[in-house]
N, C-alpha and C positions, 0 to 999 in steps of 0.2 A: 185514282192517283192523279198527283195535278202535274200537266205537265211540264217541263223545264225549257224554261224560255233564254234564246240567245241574250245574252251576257250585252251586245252589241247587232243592228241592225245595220241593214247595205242602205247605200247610197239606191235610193228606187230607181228603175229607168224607166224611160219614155216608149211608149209599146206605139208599132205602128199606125192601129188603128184604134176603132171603136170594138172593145171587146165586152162581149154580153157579161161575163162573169165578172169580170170586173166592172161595166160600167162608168167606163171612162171615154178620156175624147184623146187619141191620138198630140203627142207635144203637149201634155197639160201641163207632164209634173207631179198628177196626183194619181198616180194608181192606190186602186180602193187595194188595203191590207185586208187580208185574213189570216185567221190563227195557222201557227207551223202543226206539222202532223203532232201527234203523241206517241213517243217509243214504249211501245207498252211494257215492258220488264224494266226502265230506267228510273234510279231514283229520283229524287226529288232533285238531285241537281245537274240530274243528263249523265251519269254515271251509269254505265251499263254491266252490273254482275260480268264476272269471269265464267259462269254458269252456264248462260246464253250465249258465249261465242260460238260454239259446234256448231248451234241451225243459224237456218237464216231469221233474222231479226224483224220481231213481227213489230207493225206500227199500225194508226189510225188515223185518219182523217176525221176530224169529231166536228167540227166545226161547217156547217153548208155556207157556199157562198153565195153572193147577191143574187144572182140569179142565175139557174137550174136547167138541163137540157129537158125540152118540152117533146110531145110524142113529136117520132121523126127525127130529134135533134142527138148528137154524140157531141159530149167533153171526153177528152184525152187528159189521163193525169199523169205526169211522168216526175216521178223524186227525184232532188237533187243532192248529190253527197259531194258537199264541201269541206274537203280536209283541210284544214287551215296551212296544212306545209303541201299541196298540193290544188291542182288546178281543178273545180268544179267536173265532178261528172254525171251524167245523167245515167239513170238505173233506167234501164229496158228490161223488157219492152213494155210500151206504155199502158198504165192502164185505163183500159176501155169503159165507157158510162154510159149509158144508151139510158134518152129519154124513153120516158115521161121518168124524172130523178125529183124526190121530194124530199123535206128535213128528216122526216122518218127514216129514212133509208140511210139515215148515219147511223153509228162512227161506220165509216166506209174502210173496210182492213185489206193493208197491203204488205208486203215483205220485204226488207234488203238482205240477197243474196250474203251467202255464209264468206263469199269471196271478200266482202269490204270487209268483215272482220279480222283479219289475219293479222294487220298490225296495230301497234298503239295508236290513237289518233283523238283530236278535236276535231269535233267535224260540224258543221251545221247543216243541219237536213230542212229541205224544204219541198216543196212541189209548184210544176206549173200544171194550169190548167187551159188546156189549147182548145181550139171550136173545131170541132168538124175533122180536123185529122191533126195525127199528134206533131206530124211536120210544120203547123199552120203558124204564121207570124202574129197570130192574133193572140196573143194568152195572156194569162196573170200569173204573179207569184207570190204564194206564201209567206207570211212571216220566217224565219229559219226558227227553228227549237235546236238549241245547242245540245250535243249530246255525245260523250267521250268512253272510248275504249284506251284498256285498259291490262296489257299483256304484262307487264312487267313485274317483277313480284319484287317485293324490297328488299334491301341488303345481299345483290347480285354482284359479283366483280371482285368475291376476294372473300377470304373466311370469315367468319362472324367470333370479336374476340368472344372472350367466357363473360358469364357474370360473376356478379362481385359480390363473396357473402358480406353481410355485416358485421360479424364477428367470425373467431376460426380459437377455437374450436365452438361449435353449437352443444350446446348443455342444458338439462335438463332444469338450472336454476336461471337460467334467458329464457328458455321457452315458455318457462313459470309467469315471467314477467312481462312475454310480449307475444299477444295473441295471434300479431299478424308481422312476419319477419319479411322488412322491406330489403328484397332484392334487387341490386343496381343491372342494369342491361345497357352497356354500353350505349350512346346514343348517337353517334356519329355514322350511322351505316348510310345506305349507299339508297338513294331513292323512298329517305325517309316523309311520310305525308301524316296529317291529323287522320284516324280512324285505323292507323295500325293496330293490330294486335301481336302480344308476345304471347307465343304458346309454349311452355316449359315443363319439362320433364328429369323428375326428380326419381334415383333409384340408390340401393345401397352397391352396386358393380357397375364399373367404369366399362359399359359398351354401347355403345349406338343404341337411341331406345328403337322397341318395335311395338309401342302399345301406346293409346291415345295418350293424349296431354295431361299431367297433373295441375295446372294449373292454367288458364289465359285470361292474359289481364282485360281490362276495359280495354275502350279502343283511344288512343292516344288523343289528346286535347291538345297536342301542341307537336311542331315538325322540329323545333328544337331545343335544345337543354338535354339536362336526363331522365331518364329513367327509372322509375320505381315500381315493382312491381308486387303487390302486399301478397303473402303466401301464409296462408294460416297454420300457426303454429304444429297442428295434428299430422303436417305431412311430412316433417321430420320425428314425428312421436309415431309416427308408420312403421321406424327403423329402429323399433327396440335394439341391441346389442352390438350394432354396423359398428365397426369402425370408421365408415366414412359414409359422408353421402355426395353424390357426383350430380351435378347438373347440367342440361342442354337445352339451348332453346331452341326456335324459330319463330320467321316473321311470316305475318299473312296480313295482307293490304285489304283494302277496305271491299275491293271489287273482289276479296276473293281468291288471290293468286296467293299460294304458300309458297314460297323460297324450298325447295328440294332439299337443302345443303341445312343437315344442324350446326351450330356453332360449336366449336370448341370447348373443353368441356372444364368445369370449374368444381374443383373440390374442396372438402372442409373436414375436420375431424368431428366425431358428432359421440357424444357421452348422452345417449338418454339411456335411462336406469330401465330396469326390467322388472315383473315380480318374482318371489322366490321362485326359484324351482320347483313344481310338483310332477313334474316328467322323467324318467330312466333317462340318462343319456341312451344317444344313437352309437352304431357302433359302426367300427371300420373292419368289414369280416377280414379283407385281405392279413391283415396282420397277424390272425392268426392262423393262416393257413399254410405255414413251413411250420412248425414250431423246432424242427432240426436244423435246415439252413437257416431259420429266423429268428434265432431266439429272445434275441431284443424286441424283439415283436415294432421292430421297424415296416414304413413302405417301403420297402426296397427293392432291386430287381429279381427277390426271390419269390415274392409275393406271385402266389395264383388268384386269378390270372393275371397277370401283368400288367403290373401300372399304366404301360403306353396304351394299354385298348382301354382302358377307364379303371374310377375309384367308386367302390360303393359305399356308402352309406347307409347303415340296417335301421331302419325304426319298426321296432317290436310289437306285438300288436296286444289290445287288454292293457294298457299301459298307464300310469298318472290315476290320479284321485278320481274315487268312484267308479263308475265303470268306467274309465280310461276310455281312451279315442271311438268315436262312434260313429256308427255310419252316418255319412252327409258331413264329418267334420273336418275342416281345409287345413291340413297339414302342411306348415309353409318352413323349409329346409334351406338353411343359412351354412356358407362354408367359405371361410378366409383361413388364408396362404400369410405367412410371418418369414421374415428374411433366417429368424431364426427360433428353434424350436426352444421352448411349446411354441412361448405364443412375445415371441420378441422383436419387435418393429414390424407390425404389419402392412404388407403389402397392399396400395388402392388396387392395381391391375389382379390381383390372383382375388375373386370374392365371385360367388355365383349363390343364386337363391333361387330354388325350384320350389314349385307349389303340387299336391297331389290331394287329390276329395276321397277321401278314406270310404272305401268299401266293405262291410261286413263279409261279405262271402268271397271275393276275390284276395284281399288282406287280411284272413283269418289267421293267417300264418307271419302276418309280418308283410313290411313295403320295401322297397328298397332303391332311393335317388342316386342315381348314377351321374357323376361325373364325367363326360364326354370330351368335352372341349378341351384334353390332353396339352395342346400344346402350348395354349393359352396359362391355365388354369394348373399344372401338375408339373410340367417339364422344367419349370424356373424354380421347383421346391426341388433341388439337385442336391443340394449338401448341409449337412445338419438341421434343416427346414422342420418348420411346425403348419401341421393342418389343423384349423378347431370346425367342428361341425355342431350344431344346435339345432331345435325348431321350435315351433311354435305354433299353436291348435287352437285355432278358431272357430267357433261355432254361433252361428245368427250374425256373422259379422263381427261379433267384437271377442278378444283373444280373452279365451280363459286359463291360459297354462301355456308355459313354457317347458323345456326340458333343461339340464344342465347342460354342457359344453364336454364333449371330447374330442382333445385333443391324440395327435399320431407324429409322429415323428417321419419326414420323408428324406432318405438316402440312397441318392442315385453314385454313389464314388464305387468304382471299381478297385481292388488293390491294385496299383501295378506300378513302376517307374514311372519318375516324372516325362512327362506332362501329367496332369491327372487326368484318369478316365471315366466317363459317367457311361451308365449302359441305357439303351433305347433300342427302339425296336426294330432299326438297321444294326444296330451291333454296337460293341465299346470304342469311345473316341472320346477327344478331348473337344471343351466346347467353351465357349465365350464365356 
């Protein structure tokens, strides 16, 4: 790696004496230069990875100078870390060279303590080389190699807005027509640099993702303007039958620091088409399990077991064309919430998609995705509400079948004088 040379050199100074390594005469003016160390993990332009801040930062001395301790002779090397917002400090303790020292005995490796790491900085590192003892007024110094840490992760100080689709709603005859759907990323964040990268995640249910990035763009060729970021069309053709698909980003700078905090989260209605059906709808058992107190064959609080501890969803086994679902085949289970039932304005917040790898012997009887997250997902489908549930069977990776869509009817109203009562699993009350 070549190494990254200061940007700017010092004013050189006058050393008191005649010094062997340098080869000068005390008041000349000309101390003899030699190369600055080499940060051995920095790039090419003194940038040091986020990667390497935990140890101490390893460097080199590649460079021999004029002349060498001979047997009997010691040079002292002691590095210099000049923060440019702070006053030079010397790194101890010195390091020790005991003649007889020749060019072979380069690159000579040395370390700065994990201590200079801890904050952001510009720094230039250099080394003296002292005779005889590392206190000695006789030395030389280094050229500095400029070399910058780098803790700060970009778009810190405040939420990150959403991105911007291109169009609203996304359709299967735009995706037809545009291979790569440029997504805007606000540009104005906070601690923007060239070599940013956006990393984005794309899903059909609006929750914090917990799974690597769908998408990260280049790394940015410019600190300002906008943002575009090209997402190939297949990653909304991901979401056969979604009602929506939600998006989130983040930022990670060039050294490596990701911003913790996703952004705010940006939605779209999305119409990609499916193929026919060749799968049995899934079934909702709870519904039929009053058929006396439920005879509408509602969710509702008669339902065993109880809506509040979860909903299930049955997918049958032997199912769809040919022999129907088979061992090793990814069963991926799709479930949106409608303000009103069947399937009438649906909700972005109520949508959950579970996946299961179909088992011959353990699902010879049938699977069953459970709905959990109650209060999220179930407790807002309180009055005349529509559930639709579907899936879809993959195998070698690309989908061979879908199922159709059933829909359920969800009714939490209790009979009773107004206010109205919905029942839960503290008991009936009235509720927002």
């Amino acid at each position: 790696m070549s190494k990254p040379k200061a940007i700017k050199s010092k004013p050189a100074k006058s050393k008191p004496k005649k010094s062997q390594a340098g080869n000068v005469t005390a008041g000349s003016g000309a101390v003899l230069a030699f190369d600055g160390p080499r940060v051995v993990r920095a790039l090419s332009d003194g940038l040091v990875p986020a990667a390497y801040y935990f140890d101490n930062l390893a460097c080199e001395i590649e460079t021999p100078w004029t002349f060498l301790p001979g047997v009997g002779e010691t040079h002292y090397v002691i590095p210099v870390w000049d923060d440019h917002s702070a006053a030079p400090v010397d790194v101890l303790p010195a390091l020790q060279l005991d003649g007889p020292l020749t060019p072979g005995d380069f690159p000579i490796p040395f370390e700065i303590p994990q201590a200079f790491l801890l904050n952001s900085a510009h720094v230039d590192l250099s080394f003296r080389v002292h005779l005889d003892s590392p206190t000695s007024p006789n030395f030389d110094t280094s050229d500095p190699t400029l070399l910058r840490i780098d803790r700060d992760a970009p778009g810190a100080g405040g939420p990150l807005p959403p991105a911007i689709y291109p169009i609203d709603p996304i359709t299967d005859l735009y995706l037809g027509m545009t291979p790569l759907v440029p997504m805007e990323v606000p540009g104005g964040y906070l601690g923007r640099e060239v070599g940013d990268e956006i990393l984005m995640y794309f899903s059909d249910v609006n929750a914090l993702p917990t799974v690597a990035p769908t998408v990260i763009s280049p790394p940015l060729v410019s600190a300002t303007g906008s943002i575009i970021v090209q997402v190939p069309n297949t990653v909304f053709q991901n979401f056969p039958g979604a009602a929506f698909i939600f998006c989130f980003y983040r930022l990670r700078d060039r050294a490596g620091n990701l911003n913790p905090e996703f952004s705010l989260v940006a939605q779209a209605a999305l119409e990609v088409g499916l193929p026919v059906p060749t799968y049995p709808r899934p079934r909702f058992p709870q519904t039929d399990s009053e058929p006396i107190a439920n005879p509408n064959r509602y969710m509702t609080c008669a339902c065993t077991p109880r809506i509040w501890f979860g909903v299930e969803i049955r997918i049958e086994p032997s199912t769809g064309p040919g022999l129907g679902i088979q061992h090793g085949d990814l069963v991926v289970m799709h479930f949106q919430g409608y303000r009103q039932a069947p399937d009438v304005d649906p909700l972005p917040g109520i949508a959950d998609t579970q996946s299961h790898i179909w088992d011959s012997v353990a699902d010879a009887l049938g699977y069953s995705f459970w709905i959990l997250d109650v209060e999220r997902l179930i407790r807002p489908l309180k009055e005349r509400a529509g559930g639709e549930a579907s899936y879809r069977v993959y195998r070698g990776g690309l989908m061979i079948g879908r199922s159709a869509s059933r829909f359920a009817r969800f009714d939490r109203v209790v009979p009773s004088t107004p206010p109205t009562r919905y029942c839960w699993i503290h008991g009936n009350a009235p509720e927002p």
